[in-house]
C-alpha positions as CSV (number, residue, x, y, z in Angstrom):
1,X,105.3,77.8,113.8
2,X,107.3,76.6,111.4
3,X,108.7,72.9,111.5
4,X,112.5,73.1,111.3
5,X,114.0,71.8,108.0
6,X,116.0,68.4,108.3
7,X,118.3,68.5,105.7
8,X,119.5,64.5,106.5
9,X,115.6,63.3,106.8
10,X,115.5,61.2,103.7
11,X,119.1,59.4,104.8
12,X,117.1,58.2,107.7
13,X,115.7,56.3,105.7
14,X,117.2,52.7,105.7
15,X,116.4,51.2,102.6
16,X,116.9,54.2,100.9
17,X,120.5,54.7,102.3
18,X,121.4,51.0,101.0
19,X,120.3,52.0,97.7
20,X,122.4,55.3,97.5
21,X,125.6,53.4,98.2
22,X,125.0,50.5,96.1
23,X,123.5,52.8,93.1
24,X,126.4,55.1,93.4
25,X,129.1,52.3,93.3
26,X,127.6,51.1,89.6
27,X,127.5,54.7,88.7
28,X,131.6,55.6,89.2
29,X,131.8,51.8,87.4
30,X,129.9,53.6,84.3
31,X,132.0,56.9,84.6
32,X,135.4,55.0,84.4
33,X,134.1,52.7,81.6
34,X,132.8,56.0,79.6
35,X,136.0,58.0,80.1
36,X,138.0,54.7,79.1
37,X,136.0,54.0,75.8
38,X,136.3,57.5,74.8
39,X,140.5,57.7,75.2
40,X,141.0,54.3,73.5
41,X,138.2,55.1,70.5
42,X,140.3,58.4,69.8
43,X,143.7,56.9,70.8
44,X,143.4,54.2,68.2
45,X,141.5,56.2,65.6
46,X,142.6,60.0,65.5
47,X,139.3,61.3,64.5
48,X,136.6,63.1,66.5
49,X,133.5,61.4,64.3
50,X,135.0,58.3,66.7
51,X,134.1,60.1,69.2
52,X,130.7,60.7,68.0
53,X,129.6,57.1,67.2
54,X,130.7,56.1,70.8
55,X,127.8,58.3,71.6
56,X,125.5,57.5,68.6
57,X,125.9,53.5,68.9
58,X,124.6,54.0,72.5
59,X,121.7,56.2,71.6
60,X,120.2,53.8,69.5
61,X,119.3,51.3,72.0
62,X,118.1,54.2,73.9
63,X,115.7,55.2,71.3
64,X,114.7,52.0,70.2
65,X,114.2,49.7,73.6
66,X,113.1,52.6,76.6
67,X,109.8,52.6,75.6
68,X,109.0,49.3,75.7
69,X,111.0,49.3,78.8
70,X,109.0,51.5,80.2
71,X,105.7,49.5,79.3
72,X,107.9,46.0,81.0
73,X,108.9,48.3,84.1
74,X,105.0,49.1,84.6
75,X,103.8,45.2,84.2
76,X,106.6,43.0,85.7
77,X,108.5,43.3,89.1
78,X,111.1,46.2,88.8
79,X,113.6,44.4,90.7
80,X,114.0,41.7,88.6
81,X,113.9,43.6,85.1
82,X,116.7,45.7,87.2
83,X,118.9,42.6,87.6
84,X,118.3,41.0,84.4
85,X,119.7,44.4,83.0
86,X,122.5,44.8,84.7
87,X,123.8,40.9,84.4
88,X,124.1,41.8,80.8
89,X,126.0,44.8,81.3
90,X,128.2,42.9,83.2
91,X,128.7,40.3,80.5
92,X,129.3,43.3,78.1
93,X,132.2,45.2,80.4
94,X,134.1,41.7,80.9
95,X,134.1,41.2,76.7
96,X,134.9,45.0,76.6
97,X,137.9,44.3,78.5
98,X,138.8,41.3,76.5
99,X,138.8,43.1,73.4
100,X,140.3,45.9,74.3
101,X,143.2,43.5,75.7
102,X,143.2,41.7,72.0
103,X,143.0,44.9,69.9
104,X,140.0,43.9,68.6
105,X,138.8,46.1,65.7
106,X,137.1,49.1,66.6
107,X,133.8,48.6,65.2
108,X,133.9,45.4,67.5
109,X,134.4,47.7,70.6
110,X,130.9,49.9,68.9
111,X,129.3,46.6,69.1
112,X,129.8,45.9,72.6
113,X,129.1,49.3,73.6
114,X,125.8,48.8,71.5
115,X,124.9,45.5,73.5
116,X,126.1,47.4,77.1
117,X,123.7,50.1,76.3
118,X,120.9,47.9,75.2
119,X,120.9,45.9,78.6
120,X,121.3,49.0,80.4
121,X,118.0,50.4,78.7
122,X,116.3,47.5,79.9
123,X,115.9,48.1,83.5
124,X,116.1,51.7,83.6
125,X,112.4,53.1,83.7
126,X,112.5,50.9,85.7
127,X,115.1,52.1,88.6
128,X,113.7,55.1,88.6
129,X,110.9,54.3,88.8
130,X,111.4,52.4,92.1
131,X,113.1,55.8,93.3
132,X,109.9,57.3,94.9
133,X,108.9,54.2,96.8
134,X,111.6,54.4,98.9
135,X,110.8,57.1,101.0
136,X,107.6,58.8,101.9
137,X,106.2,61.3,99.7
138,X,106.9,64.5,101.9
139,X,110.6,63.3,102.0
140,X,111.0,62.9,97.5
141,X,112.5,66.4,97.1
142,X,115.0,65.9,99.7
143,X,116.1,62.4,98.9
144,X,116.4,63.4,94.6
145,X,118.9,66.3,96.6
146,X,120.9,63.4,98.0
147,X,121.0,61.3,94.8
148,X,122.1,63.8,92.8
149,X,124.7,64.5,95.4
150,X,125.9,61.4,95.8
151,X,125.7,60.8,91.6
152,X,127.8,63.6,91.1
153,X,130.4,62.8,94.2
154,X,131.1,59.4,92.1
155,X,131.0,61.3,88.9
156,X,134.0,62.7,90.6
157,X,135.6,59.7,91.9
158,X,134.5,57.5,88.6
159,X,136.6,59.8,85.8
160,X,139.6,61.1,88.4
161,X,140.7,57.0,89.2
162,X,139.5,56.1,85.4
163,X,142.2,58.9,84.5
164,X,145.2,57.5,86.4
165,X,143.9,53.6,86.0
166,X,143.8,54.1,82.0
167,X,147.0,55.5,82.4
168,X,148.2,52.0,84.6
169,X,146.0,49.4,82.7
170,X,143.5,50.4,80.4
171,X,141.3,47.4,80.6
172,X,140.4,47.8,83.9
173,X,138.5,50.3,83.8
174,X,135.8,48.5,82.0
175,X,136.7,45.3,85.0
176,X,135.6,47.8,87.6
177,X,132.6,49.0,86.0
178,X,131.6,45.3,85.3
179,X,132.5,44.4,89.1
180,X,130.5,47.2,90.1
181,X,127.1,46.1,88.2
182,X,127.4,42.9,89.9
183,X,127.9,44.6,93.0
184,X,124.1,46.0,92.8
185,X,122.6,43.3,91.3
186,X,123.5,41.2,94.7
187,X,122.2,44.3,96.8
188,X,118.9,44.5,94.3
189,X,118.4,40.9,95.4
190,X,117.6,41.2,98.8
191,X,115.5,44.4,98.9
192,X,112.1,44.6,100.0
193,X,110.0,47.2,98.2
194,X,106.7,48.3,99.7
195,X,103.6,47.0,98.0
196,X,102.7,49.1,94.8
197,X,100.2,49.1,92.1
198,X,100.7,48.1,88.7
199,X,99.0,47.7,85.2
200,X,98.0,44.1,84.0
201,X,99.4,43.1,80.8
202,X,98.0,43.9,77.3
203,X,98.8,45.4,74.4
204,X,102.1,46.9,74.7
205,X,101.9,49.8,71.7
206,X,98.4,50.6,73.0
207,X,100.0,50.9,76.8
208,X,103.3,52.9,75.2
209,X,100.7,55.2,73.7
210,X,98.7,56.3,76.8
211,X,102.3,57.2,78.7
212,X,103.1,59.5,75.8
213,X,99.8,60.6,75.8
214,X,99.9,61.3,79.5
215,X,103.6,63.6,78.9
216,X,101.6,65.8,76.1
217,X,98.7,66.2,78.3
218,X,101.1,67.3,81.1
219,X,102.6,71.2,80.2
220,X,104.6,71.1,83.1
221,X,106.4,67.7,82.3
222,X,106.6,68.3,78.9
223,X,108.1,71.6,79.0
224,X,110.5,70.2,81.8
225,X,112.1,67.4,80.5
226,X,112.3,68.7,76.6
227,X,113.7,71.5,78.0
228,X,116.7,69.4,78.8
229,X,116.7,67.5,75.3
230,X,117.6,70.4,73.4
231,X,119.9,72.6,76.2
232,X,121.9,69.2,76.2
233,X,121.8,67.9,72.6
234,X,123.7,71.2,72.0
235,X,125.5,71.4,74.6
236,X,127.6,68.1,74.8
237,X,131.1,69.2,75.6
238,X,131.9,66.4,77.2
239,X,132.6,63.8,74.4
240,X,134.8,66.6,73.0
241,X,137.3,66.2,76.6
242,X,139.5,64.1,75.1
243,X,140.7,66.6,71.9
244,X,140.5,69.7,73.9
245,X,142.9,67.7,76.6
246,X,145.1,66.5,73.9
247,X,145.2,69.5,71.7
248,X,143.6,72.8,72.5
249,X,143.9,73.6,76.1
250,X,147.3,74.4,77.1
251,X,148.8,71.6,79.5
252,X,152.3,73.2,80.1
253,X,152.0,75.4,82.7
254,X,150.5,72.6,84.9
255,X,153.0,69.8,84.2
256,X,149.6,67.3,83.4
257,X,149.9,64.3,80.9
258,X,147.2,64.5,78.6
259,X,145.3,61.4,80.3
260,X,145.4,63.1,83.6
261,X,144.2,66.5,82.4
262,X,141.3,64.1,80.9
263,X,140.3,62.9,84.2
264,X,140.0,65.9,86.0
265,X,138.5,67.6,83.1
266,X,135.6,65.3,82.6
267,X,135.4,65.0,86.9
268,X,134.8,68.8,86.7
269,X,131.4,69.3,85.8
270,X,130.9,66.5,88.4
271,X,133.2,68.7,90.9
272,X,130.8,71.6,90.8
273,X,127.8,69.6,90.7
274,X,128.4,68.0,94.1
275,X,129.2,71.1,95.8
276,X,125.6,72.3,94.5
277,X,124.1,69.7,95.6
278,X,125.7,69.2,98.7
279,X,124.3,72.9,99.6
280,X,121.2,72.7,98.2
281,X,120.6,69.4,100.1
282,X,120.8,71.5,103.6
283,X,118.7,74.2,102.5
284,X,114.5,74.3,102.8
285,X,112.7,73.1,99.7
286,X,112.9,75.4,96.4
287,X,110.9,78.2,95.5
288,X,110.5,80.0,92.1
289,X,111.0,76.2,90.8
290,X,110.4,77.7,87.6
291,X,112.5,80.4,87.2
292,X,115.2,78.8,88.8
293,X,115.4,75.8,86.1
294,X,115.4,78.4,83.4
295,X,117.7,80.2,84.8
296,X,120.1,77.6,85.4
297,X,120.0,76.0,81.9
298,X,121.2,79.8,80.7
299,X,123.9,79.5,83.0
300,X,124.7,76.0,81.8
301,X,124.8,77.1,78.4
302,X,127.1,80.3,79.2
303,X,129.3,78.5,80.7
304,X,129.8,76.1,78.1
305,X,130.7,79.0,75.5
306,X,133.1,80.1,77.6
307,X,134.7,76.5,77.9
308,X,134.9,76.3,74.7
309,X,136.5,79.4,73.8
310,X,139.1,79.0,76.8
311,X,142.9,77.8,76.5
312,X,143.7,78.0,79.7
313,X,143.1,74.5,81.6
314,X,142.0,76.6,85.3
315,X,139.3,78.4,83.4
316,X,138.7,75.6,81.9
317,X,137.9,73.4,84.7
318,X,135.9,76.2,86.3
319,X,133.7,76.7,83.3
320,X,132.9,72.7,82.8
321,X,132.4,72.9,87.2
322,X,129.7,75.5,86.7
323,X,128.3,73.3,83.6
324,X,127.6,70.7,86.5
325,X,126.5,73.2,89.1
326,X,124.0,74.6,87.1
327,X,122.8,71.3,85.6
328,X,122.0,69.8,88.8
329,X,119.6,72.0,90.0
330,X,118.2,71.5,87.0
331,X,118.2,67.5,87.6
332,X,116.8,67.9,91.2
333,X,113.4,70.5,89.9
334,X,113.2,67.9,87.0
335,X,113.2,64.7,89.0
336,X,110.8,65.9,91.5
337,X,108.4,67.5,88.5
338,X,108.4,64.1,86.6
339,X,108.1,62.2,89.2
340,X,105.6,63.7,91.9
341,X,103.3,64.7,88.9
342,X,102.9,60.9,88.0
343,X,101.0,57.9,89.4
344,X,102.9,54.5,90.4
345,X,101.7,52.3,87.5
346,X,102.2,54.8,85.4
347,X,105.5,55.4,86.5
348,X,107.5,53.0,84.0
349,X,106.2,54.8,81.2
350,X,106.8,58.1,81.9
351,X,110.0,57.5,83.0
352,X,110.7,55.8,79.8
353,X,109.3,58.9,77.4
354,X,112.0,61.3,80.1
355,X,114.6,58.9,79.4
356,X,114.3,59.1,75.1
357,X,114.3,62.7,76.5
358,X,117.1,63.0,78.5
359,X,119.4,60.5,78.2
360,X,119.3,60.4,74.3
361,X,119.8,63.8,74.1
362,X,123.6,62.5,75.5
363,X,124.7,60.1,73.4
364,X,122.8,62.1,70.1
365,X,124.3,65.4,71.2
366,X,127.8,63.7,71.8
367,X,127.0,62.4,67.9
368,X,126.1,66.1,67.1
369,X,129.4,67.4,68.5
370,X,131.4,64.9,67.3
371,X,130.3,66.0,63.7
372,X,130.3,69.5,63.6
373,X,133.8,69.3,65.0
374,X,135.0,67.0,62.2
375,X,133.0,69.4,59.7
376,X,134.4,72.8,61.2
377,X,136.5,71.8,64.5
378,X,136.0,71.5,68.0
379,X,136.3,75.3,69.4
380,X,133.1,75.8,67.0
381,X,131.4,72.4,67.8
382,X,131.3,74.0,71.6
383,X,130.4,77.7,71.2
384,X,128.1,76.8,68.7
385,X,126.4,74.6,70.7
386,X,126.2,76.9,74.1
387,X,124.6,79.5,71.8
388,X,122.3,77.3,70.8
389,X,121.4,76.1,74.8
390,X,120.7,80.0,75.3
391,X,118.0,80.2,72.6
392,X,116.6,77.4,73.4
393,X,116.1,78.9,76.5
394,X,114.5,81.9,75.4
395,X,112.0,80.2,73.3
396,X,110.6,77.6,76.0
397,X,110.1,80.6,78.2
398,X,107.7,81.5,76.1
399,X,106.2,78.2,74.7
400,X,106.2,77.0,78.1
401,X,104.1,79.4,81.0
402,X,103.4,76.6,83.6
403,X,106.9,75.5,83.8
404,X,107.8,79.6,83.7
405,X,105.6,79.7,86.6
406,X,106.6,76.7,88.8
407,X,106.8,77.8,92.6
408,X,107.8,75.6,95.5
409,X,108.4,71.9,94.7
410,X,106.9,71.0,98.4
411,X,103.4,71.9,96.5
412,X,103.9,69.0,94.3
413,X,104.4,66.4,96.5
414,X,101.8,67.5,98.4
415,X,99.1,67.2,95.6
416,X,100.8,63.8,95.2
417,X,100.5,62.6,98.7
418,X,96.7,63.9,98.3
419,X,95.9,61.8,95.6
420,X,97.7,58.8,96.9
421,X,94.8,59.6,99.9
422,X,91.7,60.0,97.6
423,X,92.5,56.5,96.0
């Protein structure tokens, strides 16, 4: 007899529910400081490569600082790496609103955005990397359903009230995102992790190298999260929003200022992923994990041809919706793959090698885009890009036959909750 799935199990979880609110609240802080950046970049400079060193002067930290966060976030207590991070992201939204206020000169605003980003970097391997100690093993799949639900609810709420407050007051869109990071940081404070292992100190390059070891050594993990490198360093649409809302897709019909349209369009991909996730959260674990990841990456990339080839701003928000549908599935196979196929103190380090992954592929592919739209233009910058998703696609289904492969997730956490056992 089968036991009867519990779609709520991990949000019975006390600690775990604290940390979804609080982590959520810093997240819509992030979105509203992201979509303000973005409109007052191209508001005060008229060209999309403006666009594209927002995202390249956050990259850099990215590529330059996870690593060796990774190696801190396997050696020092997380919490406090996590708090140390996000007081200097705070410091860096209060001086973003101060010279946004002044009219500082831009390459200012690309400095502070370069400082933001590097604090952020700091503690990130290691929040997720506390992820999977707050619920038992059995319960991972379910709970990274929930936080991608609840990631993409306040990607919804984060651009939608950043599109009418940038519209009121500009600057306070980066007050709320700083307001929110200090939020957590009290929250982070008094948690109480479970008792983990960790590495002892020693030479960091020599500790970096066996976590990027461990990723090539891994098919499965490698195939995973490179997968999403290249589907999203084409695909970044979304540091495009603010041209196509100004000057592509037709706003007449629905009576929208172009900030508005701006909001909802970036809250869109956000709009479908939390319906997604919100049914995929009360449905039993996933099967054909494989398949379904490939699968959904096509879909992502489809879907952002068809954005970009659209006029019409309905279409258009259904095509960036199904962008974030299909993406997080994706996010839930990949966040259970990386994670459950990866010890504790080792944790830091993977986390870090996914995050150059993944999260530099946003800021480089919002780079990427921003060029090839001031080479060619826009319309091109997208399609281009979507087509490019698609044969990436194609390829890693071949260079790739374990992630291919992939049945039900359950089977991971199992082997990970056997090994936890054996040692």
């Amino acid at each position: 007899m089968h036991k009867r799935h519990d779609p709520y199990s991990s949000l019975r979880v006390p600690l775990f529910r604290r940390y979804l609110i609080a982590s959520a609240l810093v997240r819509m802080g992030t979105a509203a400081q992201g979509l303000a950046i973005g409109w007052e970049v191209y508001d005060r400079t008229g060209q999309a490569l403006s666009l594209g060193m927002v995202g390249l002067v956050q990259a850099i930290p990215m590529l330059l600082l996870t690593l060796p966060a990774g190696y801190l976030a396997d050696v020092f207590d997380r919490r406090k790496l996590m708090m140390l991070s996000l007081a200097g992201a705070t410091l860096a939204s209060l001086a973003l609103a101060v010279f946004s206020w002044y009219q500082m000169p831009v390459h200012w605003m690309y400095l502070l955005l370069f400082l933001d980003s590097s604090f952020l970097r700091l503690g990130w391997p290691a929040q997720r990397a506390i992820a999977p100690l707050l619920v038992p093993d059995a319960l991972f799949e379910n709970a990274a359903k929930w936080s991608t639900s609840l990631m993409q609810i306040t990607g919804i709420a984060g651009p939608a009230i950043a599109g009418f407050v940038i519209a009121f007051n500009l600057q306070a869109a980066y007050l709320l995102s700083a307001v929110s990071s200090a939020a957590f940081i009290l929250f982070i404070s008094t948690m109480v992790l479970p008792p983990a292992s960790r590495i002892r100190g020693g030479n960091m390059f020599a500790q970096i190298a066996v976590g990027l070891r461990f990723v090539r050594d891994q098919p499965l993990l490698l195939g995973a999260i490179s997968l999403d490198l290249f589907a999203v360093l084409l695909g970044g649409a979304v540091y495009l929003l603010p041209i196509f809302a100004r000057e592509i897709i037709d706003l007449g019909p629905v009576g929208l200022a172009p900030e508005a349209a701006l909001g909802w369009l970036r809250a869109a991909p956000a709009i479908g992923a939390s319906i997604t996730a919100l049914a995929i959260a009360h449905l039993p674990p996933i099967r054909r994990a494989g398949k379904t990841l490939l699968w959904c990456v096509a879909g992502f990339g489809a879907a952002t041809i068809l954005f970009g080839l659209s006029q019409n701003f309905w279409f258009s928000l259904l095509m960036l919706a199904l962008t974030g549908a299909f993406d997080n599935v994706s996010m839930v196979i990949r966040r259970v793959v990386s994670q459950m196929g990866t010890p504790n103190e080792m944790r830091g380090r993977v986390q870090a090698v996914s995050a150059i992954f993944v999260g530099a592929s946003n800021e480089i592919g919002g780079f990427e885009s921003g060029l090839v739209a001031q080479l060619f233009n826009p319309v091109f910058s997208v399609v281009s890009g979507g087509i490019g998703t698609l044969l990436v696609v194609a390829a890693w289904t071949g260079f790739f036959p374990s992630l291919r492969n992939l049945g039900s997730l359950a089977s991971l956490t199992a082997r990970h909750s056997a090994s936890n056992q054996r040692e």
